[in-house]
Backbone as a ProteinNet text record, in pm:
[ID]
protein_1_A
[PRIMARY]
XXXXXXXXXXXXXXXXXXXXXXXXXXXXXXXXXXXXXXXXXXXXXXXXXXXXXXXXXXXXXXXXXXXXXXXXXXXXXXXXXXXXXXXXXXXXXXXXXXXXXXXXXXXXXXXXXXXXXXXX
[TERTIARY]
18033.6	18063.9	17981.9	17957.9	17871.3	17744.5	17692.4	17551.2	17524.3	17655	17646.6	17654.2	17746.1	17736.3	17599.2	17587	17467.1	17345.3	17325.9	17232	17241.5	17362.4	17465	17374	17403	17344	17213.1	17108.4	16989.4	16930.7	17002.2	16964.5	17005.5	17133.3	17159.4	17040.7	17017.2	16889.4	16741.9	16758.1	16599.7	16633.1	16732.9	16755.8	16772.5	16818.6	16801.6	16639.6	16588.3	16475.3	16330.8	16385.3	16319	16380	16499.1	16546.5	16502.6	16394.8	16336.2	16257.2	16167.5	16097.5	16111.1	16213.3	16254.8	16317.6	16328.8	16434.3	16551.6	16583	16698.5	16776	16769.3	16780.6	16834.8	16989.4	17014.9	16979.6	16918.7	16919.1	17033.2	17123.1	17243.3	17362.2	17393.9	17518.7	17472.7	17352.3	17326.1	17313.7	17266.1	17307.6	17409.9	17484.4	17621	17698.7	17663.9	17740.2	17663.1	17562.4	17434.5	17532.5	17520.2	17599.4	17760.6	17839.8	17972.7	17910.3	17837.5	17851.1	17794.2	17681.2	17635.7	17724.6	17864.5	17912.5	18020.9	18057.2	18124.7	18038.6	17896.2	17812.2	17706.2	17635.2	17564.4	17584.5	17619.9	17610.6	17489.1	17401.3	17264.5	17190.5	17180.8	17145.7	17240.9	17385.7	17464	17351.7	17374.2	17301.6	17114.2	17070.3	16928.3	16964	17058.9	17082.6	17117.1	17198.2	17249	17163.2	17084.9	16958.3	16861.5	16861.8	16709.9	16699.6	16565.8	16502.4	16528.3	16546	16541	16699	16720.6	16883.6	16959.5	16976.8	17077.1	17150	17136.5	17188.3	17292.7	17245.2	17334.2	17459.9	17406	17526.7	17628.4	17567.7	17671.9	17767	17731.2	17776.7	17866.8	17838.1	17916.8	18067.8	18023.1	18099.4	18216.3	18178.3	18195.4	18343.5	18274.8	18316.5	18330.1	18286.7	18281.8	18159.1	18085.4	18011.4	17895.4	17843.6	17695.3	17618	17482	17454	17398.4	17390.7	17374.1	17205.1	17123.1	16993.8	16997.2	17070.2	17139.1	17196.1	17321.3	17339.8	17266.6	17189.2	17084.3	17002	16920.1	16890.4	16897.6	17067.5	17142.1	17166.1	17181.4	17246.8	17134.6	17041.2	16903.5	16873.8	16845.4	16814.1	16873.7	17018.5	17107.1	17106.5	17069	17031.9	16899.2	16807	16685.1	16690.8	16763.1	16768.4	16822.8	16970.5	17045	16922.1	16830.3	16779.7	16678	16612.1	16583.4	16654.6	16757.7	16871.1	16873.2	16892.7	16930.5	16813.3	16671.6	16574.6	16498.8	16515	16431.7	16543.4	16635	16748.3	16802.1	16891.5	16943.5	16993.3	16959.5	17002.6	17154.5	17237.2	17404	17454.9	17498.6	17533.9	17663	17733.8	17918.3	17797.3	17663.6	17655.8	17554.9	17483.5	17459	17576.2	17679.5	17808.2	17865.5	17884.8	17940.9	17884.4	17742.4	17664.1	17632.6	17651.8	17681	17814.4	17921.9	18045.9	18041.3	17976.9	17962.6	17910.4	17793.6	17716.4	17774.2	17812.6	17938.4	18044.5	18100	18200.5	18115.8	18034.7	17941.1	17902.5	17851	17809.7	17938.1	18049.9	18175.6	18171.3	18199.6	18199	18108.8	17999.2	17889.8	17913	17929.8	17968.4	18119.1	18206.2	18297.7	18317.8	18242.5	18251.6	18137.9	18256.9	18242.8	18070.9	18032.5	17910.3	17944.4	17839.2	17869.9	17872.7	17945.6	17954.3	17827.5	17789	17703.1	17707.3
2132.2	2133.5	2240.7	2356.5	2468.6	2392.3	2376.8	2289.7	2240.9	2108.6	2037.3	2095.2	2188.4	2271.6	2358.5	2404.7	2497	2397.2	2256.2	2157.6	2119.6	2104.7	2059	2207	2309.1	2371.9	2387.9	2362.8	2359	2269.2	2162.1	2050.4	2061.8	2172.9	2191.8	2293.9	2396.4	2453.8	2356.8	2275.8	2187.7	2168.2	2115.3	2027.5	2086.5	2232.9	2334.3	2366.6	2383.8	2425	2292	2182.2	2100.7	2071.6	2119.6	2121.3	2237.1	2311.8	2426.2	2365.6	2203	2150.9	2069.9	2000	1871.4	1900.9	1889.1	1951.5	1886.7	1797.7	1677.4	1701.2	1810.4	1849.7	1994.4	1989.6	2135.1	2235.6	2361.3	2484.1	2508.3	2586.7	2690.1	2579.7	2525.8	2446	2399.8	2384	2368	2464.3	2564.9	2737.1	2765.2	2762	2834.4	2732.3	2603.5	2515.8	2537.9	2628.7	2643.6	2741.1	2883.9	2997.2	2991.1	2902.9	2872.9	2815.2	2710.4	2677.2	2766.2	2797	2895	3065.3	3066	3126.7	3116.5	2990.4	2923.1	2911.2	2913.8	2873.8	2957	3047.8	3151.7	3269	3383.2	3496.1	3579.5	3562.1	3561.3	3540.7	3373.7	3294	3328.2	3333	3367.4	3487.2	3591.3	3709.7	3711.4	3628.4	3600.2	3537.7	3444.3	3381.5	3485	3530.4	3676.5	3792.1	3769.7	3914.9	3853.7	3737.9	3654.5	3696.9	3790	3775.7	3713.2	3576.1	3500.3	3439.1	3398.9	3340.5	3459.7	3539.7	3657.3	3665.7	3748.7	3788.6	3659.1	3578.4	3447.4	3406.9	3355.7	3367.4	3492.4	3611.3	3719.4	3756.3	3712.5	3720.3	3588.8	3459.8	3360.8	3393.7	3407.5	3445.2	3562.6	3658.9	3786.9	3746.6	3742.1	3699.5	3533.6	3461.7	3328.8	3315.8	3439.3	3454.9	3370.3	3362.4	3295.8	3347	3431.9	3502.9	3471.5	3538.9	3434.1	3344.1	3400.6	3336.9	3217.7	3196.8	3093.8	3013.6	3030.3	2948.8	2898.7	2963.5	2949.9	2805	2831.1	2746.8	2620	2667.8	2517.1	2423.6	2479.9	2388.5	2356.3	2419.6	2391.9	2298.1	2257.8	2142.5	2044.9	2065.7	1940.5	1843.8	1941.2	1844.1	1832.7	1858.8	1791.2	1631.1	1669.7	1605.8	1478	1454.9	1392.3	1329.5	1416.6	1305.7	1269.2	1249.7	1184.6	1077.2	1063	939.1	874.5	945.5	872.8	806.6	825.3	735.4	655.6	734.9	613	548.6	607	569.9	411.1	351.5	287.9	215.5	38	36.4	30.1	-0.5	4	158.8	119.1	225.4	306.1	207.4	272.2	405.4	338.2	419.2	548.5	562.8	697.3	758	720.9	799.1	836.8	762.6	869.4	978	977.2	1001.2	1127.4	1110.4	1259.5	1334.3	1233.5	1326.5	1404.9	1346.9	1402.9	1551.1	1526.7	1644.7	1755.9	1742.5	1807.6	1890	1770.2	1852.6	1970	1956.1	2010.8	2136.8	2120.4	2265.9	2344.3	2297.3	2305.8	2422.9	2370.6	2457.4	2582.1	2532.2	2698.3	2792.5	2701.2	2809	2892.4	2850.4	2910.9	2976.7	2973.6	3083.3	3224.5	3370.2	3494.5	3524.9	3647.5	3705.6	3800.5	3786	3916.5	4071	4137.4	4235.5	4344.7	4439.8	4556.7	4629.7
21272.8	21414.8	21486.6	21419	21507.1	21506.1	21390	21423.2	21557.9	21584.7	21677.9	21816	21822.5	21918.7	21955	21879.9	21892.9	21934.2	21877.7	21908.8	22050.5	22112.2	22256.4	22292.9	22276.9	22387.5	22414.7	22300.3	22320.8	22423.1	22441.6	22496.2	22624.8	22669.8	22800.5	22827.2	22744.2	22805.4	22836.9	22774.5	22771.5	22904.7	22990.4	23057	23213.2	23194.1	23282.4	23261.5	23217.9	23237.3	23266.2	23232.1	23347	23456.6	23505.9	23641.5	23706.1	23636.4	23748.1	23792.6	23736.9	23820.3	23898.1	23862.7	23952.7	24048.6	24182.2	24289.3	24303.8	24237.9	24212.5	24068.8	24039.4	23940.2	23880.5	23874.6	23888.8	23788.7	23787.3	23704.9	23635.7	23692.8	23680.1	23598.3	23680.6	23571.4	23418.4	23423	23265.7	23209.6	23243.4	23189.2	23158.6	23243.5	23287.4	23126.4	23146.3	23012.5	22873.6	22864.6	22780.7	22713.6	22791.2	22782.9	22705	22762.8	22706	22586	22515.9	22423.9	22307.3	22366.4	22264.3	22224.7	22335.6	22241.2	22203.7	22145.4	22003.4	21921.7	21922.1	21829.7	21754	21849.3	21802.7	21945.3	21868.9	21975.3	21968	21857.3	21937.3	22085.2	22040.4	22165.3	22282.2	22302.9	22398.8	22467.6	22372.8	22421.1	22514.1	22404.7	22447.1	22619.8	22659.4	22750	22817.9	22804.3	22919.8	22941.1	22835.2	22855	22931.9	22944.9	23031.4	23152.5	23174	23304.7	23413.2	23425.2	23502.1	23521.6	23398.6	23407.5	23404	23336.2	23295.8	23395	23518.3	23589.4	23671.8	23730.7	23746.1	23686.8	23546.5	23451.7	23430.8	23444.4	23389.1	23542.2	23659.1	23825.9	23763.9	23754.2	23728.5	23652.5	23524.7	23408.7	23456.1	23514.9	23536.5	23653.3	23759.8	23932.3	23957.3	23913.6	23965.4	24119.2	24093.4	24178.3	24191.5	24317.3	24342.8	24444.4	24411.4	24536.7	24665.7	24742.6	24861	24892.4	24808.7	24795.5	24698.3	24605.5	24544.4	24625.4	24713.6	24807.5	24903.4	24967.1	25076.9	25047	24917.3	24841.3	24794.2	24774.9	24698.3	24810	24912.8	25045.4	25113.5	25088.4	25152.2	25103.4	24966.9	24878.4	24894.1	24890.7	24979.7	25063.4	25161.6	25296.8	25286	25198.5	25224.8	25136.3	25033.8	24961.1	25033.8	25092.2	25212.8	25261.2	25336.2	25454.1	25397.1	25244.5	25196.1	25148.5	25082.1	25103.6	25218.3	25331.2	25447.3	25536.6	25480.3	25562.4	25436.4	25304.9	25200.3	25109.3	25132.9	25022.4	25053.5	24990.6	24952.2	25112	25153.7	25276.4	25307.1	25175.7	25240.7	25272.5	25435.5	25503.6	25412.9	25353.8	25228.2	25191.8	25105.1	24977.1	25041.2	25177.4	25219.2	25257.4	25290.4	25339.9	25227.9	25129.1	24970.1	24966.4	24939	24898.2	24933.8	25128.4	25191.8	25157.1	25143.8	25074.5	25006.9	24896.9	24781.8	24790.5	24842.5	24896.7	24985.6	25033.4	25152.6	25021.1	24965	24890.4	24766.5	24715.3	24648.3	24758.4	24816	24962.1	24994.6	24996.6	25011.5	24909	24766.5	24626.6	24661.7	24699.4	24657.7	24727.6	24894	24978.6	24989.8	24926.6	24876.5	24795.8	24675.2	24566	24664.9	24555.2	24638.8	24598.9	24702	24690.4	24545.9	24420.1	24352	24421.9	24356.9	24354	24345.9	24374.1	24346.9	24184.8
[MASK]
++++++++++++++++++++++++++++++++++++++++++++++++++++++++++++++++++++++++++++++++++++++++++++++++++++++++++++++++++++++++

């Protein structure tokens, strides 16, 4: 079972880290689920994940606070609505499925912008 786990999280990192390229494509939640698995599985890797340059700090504000900082948010909601009015002029022509679609999105912007600023 650790195997499998430890395999489960590799694959959430693969998957976060081609979502640094795709803009349809989130970073952080595959971390953030990278992080939890890898520590049931190896606290190495946990560690390597929390010591990272780039991710570390995110995850350990997450983990820590339930935090998200506000350039993270800025970001995430920014991507949103670009993302949106790409749906809404190339997307899909039934009017139901751009209106989910913005729900969805809404309730998602909802989440980020509600979780607190970390701490100092």
């Amino acid at each position: 079972m650790r195997l499998l786990t430890l395999a489960a999280a590799w694959l959430l990192v693969a998957i976060g880290i081609i979502g640094v390229f795709l803009p349809v494509l989130p970073t952080t939640p595959f971390m953030i689920l990278a992080a939890a698995l890898f520590a049931r599985s190896s606290p190495r890797f946990e560690r390597w994940l929390l010591e990272h340059p780039r991710y570390g700090q995110p995850l350990t504000d997450w983990r820590r606070q339930g935090a998200i900082s506000k350039p993270a948010k800025i970001a995430s909601v920014s991507l949103m609505s670009a993302s949106y009015l790409v749906v809404w002029f190339v997307g899909p022509p039934q009017i139901w499925l751009k209106l989910a679609i913005g729900a969805i999105l809404i309730a998602c912007a909802a989440f980020v912008l509600s979780r607190p600023l970390p701490n100092p």
